[in-house]
Legacy VTK file of the C-alpha trace (Angstrom):
# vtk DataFile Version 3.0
C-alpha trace
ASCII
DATASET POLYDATA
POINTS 264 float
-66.085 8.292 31.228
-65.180 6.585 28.001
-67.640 5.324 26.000
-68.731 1.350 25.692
-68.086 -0.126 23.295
-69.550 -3.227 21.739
-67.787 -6.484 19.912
-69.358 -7.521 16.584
-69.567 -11.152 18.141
-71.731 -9.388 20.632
-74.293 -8.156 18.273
-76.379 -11.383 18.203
-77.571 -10.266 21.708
-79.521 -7.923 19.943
-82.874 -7.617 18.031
-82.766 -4.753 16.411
-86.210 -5.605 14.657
-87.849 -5.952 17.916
-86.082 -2.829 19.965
-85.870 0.734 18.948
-82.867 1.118 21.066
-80.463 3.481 18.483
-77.105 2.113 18.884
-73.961 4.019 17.572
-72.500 2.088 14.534
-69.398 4.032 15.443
-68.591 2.402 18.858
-68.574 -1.263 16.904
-65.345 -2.844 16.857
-64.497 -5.422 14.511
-62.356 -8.138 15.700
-59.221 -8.655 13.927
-59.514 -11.824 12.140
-56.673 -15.060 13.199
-53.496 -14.866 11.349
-52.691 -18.023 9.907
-49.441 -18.333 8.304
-48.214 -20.431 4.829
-49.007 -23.888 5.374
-47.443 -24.517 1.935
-43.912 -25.353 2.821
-45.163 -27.932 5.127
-47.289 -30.158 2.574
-44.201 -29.215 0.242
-41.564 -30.773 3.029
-43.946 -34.160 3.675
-44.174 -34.785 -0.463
-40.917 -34.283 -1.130
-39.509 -36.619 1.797
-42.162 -39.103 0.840
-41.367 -38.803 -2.796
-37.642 -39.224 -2.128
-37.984 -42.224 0.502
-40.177 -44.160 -1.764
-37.786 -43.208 -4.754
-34.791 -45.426 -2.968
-37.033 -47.992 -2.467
-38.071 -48.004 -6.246
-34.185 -48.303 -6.906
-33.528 -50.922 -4.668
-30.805 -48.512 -3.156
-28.448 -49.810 -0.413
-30.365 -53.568 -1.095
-33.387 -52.529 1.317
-35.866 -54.613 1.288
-38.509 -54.274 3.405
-41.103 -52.003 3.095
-42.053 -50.677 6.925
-40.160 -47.655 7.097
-42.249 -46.751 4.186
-45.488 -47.914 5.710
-45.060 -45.609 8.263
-43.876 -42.979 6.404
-46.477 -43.020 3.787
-49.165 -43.012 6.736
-48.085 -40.334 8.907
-45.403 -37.889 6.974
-46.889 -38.693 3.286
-50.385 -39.020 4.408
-51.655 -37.121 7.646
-49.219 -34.244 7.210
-50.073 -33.517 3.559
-53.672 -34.554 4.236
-53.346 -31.787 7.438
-51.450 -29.201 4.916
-54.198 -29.553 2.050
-56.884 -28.246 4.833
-55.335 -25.181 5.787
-54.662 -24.514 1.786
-58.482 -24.118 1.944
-58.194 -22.052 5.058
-56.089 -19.375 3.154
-58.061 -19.348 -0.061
-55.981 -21.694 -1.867
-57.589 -24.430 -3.637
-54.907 -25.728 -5.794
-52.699 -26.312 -3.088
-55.420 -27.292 -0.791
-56.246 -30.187 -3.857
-53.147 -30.992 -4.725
-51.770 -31.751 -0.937
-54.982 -33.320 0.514
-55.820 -35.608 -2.599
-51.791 -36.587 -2.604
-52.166 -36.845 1.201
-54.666 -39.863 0.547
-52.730 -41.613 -2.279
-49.775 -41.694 0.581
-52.314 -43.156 3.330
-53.714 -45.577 0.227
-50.267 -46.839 -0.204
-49.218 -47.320 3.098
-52.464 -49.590 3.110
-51.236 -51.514 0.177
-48.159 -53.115 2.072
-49.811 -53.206 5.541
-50.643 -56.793 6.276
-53.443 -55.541 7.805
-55.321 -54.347 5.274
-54.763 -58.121 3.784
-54.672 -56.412 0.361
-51.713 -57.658 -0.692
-52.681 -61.294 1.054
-55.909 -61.752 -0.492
-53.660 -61.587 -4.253
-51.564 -64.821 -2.945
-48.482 -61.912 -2.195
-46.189 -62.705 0.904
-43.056 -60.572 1.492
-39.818 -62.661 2.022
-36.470 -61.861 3.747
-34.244 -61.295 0.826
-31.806 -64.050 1.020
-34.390 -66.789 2.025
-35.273 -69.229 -0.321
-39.002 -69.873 -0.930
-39.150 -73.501 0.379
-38.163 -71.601 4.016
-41.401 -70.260 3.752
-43.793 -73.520 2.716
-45.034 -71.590 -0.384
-43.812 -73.306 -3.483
-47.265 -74.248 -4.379
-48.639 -74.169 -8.060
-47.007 -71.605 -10.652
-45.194 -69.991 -7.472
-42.212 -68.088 -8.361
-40.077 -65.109 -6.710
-40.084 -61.496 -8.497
-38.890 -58.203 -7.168
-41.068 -55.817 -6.088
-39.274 -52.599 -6.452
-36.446 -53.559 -3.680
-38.531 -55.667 -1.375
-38.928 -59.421 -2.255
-42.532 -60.781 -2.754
-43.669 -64.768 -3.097
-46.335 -65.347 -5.597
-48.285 -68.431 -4.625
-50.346 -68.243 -7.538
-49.124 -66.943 -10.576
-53.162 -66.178 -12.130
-53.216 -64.049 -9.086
-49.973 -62.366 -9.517
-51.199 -61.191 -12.729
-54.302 -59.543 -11.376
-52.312 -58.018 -8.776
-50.196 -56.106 -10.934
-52.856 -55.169 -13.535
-54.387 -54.013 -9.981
-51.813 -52.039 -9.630
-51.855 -50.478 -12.730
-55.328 -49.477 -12.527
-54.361 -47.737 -9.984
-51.266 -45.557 -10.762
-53.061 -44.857 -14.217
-55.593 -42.887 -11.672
-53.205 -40.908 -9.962
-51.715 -40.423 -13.922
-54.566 -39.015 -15.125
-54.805 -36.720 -11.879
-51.212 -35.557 -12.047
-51.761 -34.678 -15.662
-54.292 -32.463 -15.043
-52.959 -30.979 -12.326
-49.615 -30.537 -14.969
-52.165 -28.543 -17.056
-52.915 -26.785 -14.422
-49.528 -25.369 -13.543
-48.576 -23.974 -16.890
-48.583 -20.324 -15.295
-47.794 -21.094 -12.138
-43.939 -21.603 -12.147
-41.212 -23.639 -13.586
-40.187 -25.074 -9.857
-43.927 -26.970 -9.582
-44.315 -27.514 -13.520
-41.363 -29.139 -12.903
-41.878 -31.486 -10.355
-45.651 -32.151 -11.678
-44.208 -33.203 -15.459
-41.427 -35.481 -13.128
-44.376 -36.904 -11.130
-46.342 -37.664 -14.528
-43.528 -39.449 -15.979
-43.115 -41.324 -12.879
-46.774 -42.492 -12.678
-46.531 -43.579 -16.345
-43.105 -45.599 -15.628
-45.239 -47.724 -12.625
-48.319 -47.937 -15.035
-45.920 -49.702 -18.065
-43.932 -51.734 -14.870
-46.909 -53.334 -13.735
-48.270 -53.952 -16.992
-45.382 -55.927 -17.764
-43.754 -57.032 -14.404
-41.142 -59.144 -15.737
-39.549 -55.875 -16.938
-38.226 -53.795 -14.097
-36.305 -51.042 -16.589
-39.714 -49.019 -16.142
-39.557 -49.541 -12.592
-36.544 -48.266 -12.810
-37.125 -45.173 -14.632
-40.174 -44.862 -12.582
-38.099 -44.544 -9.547
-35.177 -41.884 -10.933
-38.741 -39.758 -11.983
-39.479 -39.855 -8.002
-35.798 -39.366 -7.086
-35.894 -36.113 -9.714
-39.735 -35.325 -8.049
-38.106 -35.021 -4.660
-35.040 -32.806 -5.314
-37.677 -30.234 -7.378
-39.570 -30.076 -4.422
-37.103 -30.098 -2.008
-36.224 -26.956 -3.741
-39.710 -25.515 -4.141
-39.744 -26.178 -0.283
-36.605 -23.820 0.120
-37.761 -21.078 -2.505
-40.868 -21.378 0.083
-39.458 -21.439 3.189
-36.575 -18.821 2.888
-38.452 -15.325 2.557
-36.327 -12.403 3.388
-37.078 -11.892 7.120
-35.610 -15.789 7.129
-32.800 -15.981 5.572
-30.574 -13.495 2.760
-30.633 -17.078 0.616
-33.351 -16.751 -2.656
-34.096 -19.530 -4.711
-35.561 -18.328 -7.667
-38.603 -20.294 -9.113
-39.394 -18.274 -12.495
-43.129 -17.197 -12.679
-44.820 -18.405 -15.767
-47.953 -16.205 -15.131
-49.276 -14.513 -17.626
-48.074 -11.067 -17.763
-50.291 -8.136 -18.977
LINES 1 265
264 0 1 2 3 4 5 6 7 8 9 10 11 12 13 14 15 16 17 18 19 20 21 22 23 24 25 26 27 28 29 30 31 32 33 34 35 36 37 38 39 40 41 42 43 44 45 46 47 48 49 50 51 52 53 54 55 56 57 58 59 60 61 62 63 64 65 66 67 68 69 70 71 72 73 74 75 76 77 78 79 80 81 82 83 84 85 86 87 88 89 90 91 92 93 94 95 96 97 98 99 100 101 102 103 104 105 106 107 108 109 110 111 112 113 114 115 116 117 118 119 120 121 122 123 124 125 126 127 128 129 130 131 132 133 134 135 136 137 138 139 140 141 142 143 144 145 146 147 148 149 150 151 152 153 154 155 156 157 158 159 160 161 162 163 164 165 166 167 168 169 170 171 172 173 174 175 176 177 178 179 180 181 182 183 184 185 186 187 188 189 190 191 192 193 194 195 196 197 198 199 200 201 202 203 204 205 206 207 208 209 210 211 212 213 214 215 216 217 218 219 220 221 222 223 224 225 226 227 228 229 230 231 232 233 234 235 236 237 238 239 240 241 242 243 244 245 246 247 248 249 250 251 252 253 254 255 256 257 258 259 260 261 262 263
């Protein structure tokens, strides 16, 4: 008759200090512990669609203007998915990437907040969104100082202008945290590889391109510039994603990604 055997999460049934029952350490069986697999490519595949969404926007490409698609984007595929992602980093012993994607998972929900009426963030700074080819009169707001600017592809009204200013220098604040962040996080990928160097240095340059835009509004060249450093972002992560992704039992496709670690 075989012998029993017993489980290790079994073994709280019993006090060895208080029994003198001998038990064979040999008929312990460990149980395996749960395979979890690479939850990199997926924070990798919600930043770099987020990235590139919010890129177009910055451009103004194909003239859209309003901002919902983004909204919901930035909530669910920037921000719970990356947010979701970062966790399991931590699961696997990876604390960069659990950092990196949970912290960017937040500036995604943070944003989405931003242009959700809702939130009555961007209300309680005098800014209403307007179609694009309505005129301001359309929608009663020519009060004091009001005037029209473009907000990165979307059209805002400014109904006061004192306001608009602190709305922007709001702004700035803000991306100027997420610079500082991104740069350290640049430091910290020196010997990594050049695939996520990459796409940090892009993302730095992008968060200093919004920082300069919002300093000086009027301006949109660094809005501009800020938005080809997210297009840029997007594609070097789109390709990270792919160097991830493909491993040999997947597909006979490599995408190299050139180690920078220090070799000994």
């Amino acid at each position: 008759m075989p012998e029993s055997q017993i489980y290790i999460h079994d073994l709280k049934d019993f006090n060895f200090t208080s029994r003198h029952e001998k038990v064979d350490r040999r008929s312990i069986v460990t149980m395996p512990a749960p395979k979890i697999g690479n939850p990199t490519p997926l924070g990798l595949s919600a930043f770099a669609m987020s990235t590139f969404i919010a890129s177009l926007y910055s451009l103004g490409v194909f003239g859209i203007a309003v901002p919902n698609i983004l909204v919901g984007v930035s909530f669910f595929t920037g921000g719970v998915t990356q947010f979701a992602s970062g966790m399991w980093e931590y699961k696997v012993g990876n604390t960069f990437g659990g950092t990196g994607f949970s912290a960017f998972g937040g500036f995604w929900a943070s944003l989405g907040a931003i242009y959700t009426p809702g939130f009555g963030i961007q209300e309680a700074f005098g800014i209403i969104p307007v179609a694009p080819n309505a005129t301001i009169n359309e929608y009663g707001l020519c009060l004091n100082n009001c005037e029209r600017f473009d907000g990165g592809g979307a059209l805002y009204a400014a109904t006061n202008f004192d306001l608009f200013t602190q709305y922007h220098n709001a702004l700035a604040v803000y991306n100027a945290a997420w610079l500082i962040f991104t740069f350290i996080f640049t430091l910290a990928c020196l010997r990594t590889n050049i695939g996520v160097l990459g796409a940090f240095v892009s993302l730095t340059v992008a968060f200093m391109a919004d920082v300069i835009y919002h300093l000086t509004p009027t301006n949109t060249v660094f809005l501009k510039i800020g938005g080809f450093a997210e297009l840029t972002t997007s594609f070097i992560v789109f390709y990270c994603l792919a160097a991830t992704l493909l491993t040999p039992d997947l597909s006979p496709i490599r995408f190299p990604l050139y180690d920078l670690s220090k070799k000994h």
